[in-house]
C-alpha positions in Angstrom: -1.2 -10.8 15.0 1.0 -13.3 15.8 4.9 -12.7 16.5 7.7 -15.0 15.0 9.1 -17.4 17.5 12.6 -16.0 19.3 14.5 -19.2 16.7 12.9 -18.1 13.6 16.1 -16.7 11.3 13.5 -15.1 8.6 10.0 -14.0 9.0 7.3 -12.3 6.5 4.9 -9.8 6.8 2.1 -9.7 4.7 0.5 -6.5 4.8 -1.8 -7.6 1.4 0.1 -4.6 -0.7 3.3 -5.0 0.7 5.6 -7.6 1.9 8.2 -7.3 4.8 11.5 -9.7 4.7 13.0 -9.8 8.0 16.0 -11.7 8.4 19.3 -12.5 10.1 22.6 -11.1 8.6 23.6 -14.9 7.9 20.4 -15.5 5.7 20.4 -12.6 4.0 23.9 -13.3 2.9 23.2 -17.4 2.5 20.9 -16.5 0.2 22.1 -13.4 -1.9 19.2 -11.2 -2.4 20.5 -8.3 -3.6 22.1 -10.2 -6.6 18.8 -11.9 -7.3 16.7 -8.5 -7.3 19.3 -6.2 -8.2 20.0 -2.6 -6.9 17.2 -0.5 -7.9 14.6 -2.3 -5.4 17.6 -2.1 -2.6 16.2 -0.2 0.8 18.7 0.6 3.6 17.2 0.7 6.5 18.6 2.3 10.1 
């Protein structure tokens, strides 16, 4: 599988079931996700 290149500020994984959103702290706040899905599909993650 390919990697994301070292610029890239969001990638996806598509795992066919599942998608993973990884992203910089500046994106994720640029674009507000949490106020667009709401907190019951929120994940914290360590």
């Amino acid at each position: 599988m390919p990697s994301a290149p070292p610029q890239a500020l969001w990638s996806v994984l598509d795992y066919v079931d599942v998608m993973v959103h990884v992203m910089t702290a500046e994106i994720r706040d640029f674009y507000s996700l949490e106020t667009f899905w709401g907190e019951e599909n929120k994940r914290e993650l360590e």
